[in-house]
mmCIF file as gemmi writes it, N, C-alpha and C atoms, coordinates in Angstrom:
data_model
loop_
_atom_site.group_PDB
_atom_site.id
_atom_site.type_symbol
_atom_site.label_atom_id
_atom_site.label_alt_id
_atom_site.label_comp_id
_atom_site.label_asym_id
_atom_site.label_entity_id
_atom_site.label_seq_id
_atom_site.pdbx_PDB_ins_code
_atom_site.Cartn_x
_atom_site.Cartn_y
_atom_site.Cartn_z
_atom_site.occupancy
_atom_site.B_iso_or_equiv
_atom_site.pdbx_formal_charge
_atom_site.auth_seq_id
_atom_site.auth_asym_id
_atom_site.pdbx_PDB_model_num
ATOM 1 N N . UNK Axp A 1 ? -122.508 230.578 -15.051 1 0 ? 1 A 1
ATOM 2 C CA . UNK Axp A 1 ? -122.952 230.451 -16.432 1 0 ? 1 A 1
ATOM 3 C C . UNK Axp A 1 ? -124.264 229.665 -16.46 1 0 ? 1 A 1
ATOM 4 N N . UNK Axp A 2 ? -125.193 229.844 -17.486 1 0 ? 2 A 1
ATOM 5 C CA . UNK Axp A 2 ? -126.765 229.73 -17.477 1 0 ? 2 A 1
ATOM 6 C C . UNK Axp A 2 ? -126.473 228.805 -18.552 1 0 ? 2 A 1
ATOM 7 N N . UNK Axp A 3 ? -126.965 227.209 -18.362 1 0 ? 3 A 1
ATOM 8 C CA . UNK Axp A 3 ? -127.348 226.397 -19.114 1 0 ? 3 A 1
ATOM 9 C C . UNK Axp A 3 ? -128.719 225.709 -19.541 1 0 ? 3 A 1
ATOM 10 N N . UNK Axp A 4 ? -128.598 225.424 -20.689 1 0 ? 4 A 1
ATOM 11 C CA . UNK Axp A 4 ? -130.035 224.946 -20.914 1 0 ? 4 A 1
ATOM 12 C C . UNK Axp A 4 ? -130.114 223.55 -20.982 1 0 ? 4 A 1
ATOM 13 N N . UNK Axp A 5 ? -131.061 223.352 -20.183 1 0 ? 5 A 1
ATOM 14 C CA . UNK Axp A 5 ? -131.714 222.05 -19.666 1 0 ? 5 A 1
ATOM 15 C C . UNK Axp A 5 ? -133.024 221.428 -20.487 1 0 ? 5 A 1
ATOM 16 N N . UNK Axp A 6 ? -134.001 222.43 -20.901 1 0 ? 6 A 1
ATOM 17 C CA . UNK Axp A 6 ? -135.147 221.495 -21.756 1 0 ? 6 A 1
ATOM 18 C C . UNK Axp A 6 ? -135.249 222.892 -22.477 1 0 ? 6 A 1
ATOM 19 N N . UNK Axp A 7 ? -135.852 222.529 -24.189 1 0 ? 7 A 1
ATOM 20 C CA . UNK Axp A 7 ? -136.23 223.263 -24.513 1 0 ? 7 A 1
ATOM 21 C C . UNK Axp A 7 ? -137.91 223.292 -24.495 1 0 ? 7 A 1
ATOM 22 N N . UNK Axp A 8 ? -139.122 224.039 -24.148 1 0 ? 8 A 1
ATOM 23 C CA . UNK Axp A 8 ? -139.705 223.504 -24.356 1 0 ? 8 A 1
ATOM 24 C C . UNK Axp A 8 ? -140.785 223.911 -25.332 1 0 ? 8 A 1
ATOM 25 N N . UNK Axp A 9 ? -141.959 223.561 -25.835 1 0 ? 9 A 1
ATOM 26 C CA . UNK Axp A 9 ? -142.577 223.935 -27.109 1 0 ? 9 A 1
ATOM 27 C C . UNK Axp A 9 ? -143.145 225.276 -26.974 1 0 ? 9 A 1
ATOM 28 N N . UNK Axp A 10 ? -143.833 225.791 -25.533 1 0 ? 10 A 1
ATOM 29 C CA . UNK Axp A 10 ? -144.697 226.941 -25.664 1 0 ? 10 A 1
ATOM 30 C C . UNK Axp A 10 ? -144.427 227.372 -24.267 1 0 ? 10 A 1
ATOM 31 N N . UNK Axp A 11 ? -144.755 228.781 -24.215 1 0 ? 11 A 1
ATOM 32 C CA . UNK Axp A 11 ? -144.459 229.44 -22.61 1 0 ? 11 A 1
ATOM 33 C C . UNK Axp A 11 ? -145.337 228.669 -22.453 1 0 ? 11 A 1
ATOM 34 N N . UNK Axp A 12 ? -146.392 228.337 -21.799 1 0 ? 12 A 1
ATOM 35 C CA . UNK Axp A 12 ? -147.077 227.953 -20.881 1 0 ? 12 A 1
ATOM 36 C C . UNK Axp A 12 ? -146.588 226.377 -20.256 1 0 ? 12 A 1
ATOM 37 N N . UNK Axp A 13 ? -145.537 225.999 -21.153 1 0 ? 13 A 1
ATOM 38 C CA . UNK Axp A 13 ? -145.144 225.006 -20.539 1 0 ? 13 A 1
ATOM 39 C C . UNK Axp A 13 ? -144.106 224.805 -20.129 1 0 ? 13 A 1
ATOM 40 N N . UNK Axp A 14 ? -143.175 225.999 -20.423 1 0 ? 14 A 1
ATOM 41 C CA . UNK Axp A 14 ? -141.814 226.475 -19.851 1 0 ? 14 A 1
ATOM 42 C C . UNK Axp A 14 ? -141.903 227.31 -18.303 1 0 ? 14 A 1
ATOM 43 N N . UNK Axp A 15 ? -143.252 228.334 -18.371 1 0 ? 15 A 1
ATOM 44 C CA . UNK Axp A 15 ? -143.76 228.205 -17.212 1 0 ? 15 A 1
ATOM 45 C C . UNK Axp A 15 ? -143.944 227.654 -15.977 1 0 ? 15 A 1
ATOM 46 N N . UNK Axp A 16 ? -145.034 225.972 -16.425 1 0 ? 16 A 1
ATOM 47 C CA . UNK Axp A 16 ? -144.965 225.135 -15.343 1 0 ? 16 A 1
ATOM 48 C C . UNK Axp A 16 ? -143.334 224.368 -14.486 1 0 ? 16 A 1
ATOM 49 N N . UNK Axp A 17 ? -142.487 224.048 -16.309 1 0 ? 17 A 1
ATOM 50 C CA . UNK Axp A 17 ? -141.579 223.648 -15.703 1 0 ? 17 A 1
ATOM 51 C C . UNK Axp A 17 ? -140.73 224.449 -14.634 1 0 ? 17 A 1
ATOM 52 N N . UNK Axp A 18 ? -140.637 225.889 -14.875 1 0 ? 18 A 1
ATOM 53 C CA . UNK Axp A 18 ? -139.74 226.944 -14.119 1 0 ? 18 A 1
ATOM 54 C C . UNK Axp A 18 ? -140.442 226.76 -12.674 1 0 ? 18 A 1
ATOM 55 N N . UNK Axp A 19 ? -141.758 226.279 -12.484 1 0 ? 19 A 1
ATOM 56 C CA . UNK Axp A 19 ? -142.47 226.485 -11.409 1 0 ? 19 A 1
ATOM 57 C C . UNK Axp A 19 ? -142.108 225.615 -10.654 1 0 ? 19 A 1
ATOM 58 N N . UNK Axp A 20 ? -142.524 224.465 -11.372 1 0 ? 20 A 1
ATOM 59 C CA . UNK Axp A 20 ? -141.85 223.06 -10.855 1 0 ? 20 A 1
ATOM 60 C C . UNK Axp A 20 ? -140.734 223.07 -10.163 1 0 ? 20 A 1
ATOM 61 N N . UNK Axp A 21 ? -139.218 223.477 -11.029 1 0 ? 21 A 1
ATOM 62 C CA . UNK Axp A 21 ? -137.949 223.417 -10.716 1 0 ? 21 A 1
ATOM 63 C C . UNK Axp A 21 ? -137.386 224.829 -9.582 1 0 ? 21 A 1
ATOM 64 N N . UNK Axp A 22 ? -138.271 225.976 -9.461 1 0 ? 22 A 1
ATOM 65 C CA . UNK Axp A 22 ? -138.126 227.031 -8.564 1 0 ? 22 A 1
ATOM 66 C C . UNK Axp A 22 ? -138.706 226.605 -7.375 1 0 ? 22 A 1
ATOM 67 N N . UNK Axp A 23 ? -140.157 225.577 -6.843 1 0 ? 23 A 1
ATOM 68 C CA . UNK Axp A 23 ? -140.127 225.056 -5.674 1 0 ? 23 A 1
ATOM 69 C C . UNK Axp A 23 ? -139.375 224.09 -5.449 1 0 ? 23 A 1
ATOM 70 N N . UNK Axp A 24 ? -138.692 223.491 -6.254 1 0 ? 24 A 1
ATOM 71 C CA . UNK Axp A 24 ? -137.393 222.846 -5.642 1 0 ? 24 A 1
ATOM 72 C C . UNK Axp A 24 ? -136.533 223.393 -5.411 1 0 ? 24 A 1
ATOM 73 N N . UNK Axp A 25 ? -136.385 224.724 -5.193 1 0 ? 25 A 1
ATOM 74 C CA . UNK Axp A 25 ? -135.26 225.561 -5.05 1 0 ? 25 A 1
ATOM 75 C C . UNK Axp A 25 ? -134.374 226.378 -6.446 1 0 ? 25 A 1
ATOM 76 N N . UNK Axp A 26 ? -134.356 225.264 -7.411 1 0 ? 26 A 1
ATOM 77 C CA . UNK Axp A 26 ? -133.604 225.742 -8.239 1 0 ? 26 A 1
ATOM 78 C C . UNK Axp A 26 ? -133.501 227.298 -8.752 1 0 ? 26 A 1
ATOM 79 N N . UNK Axp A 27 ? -132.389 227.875 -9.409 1 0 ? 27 A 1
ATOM 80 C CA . UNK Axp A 27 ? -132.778 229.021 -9.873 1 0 ? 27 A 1
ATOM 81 C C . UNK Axp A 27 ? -133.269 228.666 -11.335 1 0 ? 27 A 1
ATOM 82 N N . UNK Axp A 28 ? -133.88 229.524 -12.127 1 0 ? 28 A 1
ATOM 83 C CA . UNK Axp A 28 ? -134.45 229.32 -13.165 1 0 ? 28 A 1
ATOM 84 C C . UNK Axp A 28 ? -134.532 230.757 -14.14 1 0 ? 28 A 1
ATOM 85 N N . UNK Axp A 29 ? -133.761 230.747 -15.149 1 0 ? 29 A 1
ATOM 86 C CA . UNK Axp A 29 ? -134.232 231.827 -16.242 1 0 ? 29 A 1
ATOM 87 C C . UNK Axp A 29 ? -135.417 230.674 -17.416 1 0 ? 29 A 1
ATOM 88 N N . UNK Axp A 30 ? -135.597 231.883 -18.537 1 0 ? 30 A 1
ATOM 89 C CA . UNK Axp A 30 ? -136.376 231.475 -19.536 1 0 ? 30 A 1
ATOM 90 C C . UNK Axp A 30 ? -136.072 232.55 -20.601 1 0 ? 30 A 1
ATOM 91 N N . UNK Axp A 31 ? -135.98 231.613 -22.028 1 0 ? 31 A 1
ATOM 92 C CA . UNK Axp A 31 ? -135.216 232.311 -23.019 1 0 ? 31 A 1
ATOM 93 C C . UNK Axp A 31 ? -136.305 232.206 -24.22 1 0 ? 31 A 1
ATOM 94 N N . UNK Axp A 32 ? -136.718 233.258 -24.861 1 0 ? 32 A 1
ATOM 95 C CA . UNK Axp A 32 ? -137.941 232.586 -26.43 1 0 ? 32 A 1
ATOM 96 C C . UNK Axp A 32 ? -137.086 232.529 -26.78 1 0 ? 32 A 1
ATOM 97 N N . UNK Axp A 33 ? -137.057 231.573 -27.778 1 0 ? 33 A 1
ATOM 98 C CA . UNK Axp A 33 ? -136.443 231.743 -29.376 1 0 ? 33 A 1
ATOM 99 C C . UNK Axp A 33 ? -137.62 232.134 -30.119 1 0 ? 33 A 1
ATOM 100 N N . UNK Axp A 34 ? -136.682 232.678 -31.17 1 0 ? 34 A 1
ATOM 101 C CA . UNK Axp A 34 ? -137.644 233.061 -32 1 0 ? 34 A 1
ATOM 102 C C . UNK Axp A 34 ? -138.613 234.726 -31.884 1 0 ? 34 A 1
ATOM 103 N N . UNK Axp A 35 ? -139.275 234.831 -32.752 1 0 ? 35 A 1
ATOM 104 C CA . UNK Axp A 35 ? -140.859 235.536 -31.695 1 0 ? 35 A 1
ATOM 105 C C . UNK Axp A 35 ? -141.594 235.088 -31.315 1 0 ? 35 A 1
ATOM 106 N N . UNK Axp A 36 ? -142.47 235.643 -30.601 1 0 ? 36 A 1
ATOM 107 C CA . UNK Axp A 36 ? -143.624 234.902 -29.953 1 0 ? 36 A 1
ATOM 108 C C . UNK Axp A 36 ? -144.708 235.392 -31.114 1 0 ? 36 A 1
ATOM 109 N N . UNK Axp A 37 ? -145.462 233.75 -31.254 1 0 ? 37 A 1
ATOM 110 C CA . UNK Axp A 37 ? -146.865 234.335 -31.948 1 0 ? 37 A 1
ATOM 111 C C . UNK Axp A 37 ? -147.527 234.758 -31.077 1 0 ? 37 A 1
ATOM 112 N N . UNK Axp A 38 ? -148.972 235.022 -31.713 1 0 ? 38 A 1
ATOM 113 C CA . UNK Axp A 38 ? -150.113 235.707 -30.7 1 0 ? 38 A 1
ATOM 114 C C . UNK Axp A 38 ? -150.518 234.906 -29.815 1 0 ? 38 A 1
ATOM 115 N N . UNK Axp A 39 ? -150.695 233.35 -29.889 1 0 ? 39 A 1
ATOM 116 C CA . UNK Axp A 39 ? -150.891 232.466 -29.143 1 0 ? 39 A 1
ATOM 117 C C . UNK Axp A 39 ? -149.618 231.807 -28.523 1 0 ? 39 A 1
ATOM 118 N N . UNK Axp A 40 ? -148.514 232.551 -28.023 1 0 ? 40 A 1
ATOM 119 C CA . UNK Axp A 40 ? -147.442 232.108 -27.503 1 0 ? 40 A 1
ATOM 120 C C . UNK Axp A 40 ? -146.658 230.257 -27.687 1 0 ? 40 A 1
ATOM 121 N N . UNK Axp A 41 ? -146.925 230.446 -29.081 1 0 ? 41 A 1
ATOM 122 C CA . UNK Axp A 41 ? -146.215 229.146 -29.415 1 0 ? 41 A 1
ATOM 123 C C . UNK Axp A 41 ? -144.91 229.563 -29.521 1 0 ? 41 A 1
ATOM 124 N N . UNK Axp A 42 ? -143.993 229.846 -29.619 1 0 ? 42 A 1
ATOM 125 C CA . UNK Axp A 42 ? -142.84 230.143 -29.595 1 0 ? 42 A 1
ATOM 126 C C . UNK Axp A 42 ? -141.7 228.852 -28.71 1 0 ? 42 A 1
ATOM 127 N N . UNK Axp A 43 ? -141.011 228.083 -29.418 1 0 ? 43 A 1
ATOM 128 C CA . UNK Axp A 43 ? -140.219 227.614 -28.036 1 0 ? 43 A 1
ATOM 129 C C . UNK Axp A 43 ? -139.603 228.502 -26.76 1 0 ? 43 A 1
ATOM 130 N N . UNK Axp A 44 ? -139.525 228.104 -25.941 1 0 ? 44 A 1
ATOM 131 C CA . UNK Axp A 44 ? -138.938 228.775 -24.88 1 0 ? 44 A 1
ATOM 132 C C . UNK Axp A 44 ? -137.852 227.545 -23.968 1 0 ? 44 A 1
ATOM 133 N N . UNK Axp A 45 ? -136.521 228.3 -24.221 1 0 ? 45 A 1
ATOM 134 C CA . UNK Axp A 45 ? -135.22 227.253 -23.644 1 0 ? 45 A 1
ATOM 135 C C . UNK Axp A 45 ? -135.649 227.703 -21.737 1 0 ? 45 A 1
ATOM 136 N N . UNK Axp A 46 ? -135.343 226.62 -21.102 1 0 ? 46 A 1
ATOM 137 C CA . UNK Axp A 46 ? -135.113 226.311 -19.971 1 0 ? 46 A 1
ATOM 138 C C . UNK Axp A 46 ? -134.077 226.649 -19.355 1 0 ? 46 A 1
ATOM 139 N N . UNK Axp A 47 ? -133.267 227.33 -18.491 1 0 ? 47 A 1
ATOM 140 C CA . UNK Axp A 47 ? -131.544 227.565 -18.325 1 0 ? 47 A 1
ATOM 141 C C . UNK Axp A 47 ? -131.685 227.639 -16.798 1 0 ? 47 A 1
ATOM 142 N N . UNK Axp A 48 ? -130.374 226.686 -16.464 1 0 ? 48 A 1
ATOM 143 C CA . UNK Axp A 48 ? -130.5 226.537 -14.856 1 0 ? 48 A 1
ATOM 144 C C . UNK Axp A 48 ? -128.953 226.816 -15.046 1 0 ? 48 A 1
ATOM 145 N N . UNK Axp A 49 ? -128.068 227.334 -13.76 1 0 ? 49 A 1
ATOM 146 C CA . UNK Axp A 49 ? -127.208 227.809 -13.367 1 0 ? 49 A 1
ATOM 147 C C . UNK Axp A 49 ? -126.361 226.273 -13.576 1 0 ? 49 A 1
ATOM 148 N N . UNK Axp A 50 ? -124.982 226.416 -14.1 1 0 ? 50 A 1
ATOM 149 C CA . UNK Axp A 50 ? -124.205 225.229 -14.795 1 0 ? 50 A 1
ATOM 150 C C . UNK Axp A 50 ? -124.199 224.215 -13.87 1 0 ? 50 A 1
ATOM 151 N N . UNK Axp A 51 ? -124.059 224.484 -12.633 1 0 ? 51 A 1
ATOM 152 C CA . UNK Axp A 51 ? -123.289 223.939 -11.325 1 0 ? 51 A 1
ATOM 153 C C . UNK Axp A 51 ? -124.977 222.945 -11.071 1 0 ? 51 A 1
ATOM 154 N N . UNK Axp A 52 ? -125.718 223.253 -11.507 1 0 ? 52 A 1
ATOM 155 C CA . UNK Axp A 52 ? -127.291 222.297 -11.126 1 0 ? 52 A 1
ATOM 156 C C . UNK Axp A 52 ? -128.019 221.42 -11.915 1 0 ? 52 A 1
ATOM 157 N N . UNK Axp A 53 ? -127.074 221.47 -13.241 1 0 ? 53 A 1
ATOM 158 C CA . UNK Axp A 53 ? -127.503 221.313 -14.338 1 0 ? 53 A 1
ATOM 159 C C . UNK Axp A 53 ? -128.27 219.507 -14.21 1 0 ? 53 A 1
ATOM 160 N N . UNK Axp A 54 ? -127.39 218.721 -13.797 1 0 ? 54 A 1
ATOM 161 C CA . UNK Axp A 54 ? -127.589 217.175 -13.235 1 0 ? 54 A 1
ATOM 162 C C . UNK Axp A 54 ? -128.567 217.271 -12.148 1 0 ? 54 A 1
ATOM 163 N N . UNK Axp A 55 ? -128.727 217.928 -11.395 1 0 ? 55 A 1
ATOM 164 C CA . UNK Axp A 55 ? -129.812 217.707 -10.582 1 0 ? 55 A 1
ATOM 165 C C . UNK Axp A 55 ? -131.044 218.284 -11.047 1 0 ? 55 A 1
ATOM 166 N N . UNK Axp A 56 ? -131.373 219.391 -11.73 1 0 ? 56 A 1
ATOM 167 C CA . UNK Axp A 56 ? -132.241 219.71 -12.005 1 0 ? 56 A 1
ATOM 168 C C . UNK Axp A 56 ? -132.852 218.691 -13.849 1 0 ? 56 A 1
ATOM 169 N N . UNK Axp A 57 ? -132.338 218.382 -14.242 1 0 ? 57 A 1
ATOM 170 C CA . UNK Axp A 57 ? -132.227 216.921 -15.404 1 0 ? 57 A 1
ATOM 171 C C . UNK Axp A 57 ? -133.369 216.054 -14.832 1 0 ? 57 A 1
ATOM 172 N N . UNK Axp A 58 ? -132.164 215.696 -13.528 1 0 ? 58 A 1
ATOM 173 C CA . UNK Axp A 58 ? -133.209 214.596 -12.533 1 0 ? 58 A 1
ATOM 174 C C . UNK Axp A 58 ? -134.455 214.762 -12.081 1 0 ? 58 A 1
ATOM 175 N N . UNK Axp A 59 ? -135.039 215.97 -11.686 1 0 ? 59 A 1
ATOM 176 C CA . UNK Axp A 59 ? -135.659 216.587 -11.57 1 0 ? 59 A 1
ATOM 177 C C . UNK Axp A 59 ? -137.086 216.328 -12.616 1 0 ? 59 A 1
ATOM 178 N N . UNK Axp A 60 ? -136.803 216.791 -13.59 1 0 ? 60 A 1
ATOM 179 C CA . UNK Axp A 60 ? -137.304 217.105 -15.015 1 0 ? 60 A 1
ATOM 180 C C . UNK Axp A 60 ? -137.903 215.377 -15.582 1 0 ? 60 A 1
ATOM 181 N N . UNK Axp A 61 ? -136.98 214.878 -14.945 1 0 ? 61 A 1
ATOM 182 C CA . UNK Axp A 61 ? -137.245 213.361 -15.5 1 0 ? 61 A 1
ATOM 183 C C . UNK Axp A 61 ? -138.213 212.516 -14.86 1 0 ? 61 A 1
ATOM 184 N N . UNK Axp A 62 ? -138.467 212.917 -13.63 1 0 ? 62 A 1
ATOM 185 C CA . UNK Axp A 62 ? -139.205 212.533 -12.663 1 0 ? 62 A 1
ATOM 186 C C . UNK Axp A 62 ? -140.622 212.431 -13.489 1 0 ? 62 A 1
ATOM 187 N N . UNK Axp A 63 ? -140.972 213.481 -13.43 1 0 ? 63 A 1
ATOM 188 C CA . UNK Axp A 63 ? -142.69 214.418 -14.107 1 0 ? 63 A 1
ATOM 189 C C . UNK Axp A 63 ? -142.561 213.636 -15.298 1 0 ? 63 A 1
């Protein structure tokens, strides 16, 4: 099961984080809410596999 870990304000920064947390290994989806405007403000949720959820937190907290 796919949990969410950060939501964050705009792809481009749901992006870095997925980047971030995928060279640490983690797995990583990405969810919009919402639509996307033309300038991709849209939030976009963070979701790491349930079982990683605490390590990848830690992770996140670091940055």
């Amino acid at each position: 099961m796919w949990t969410v870990v950060y939501i964050a304000p705009n792809k481009t920064v749901a992006e870095r984080l997925k980047m971030m947390l995928a060279t640490e290994g983690f797995l990583v989806q990405l969810r919009m809410l919402g639509f996307p405007q033309i300038d991709s403000t849209c939030p976009v949720e963070i979701l790491v596999p349930e079982s990683e959820v605490d390590e990848a937190v830690e992770i996140m907290n670091i940055v």
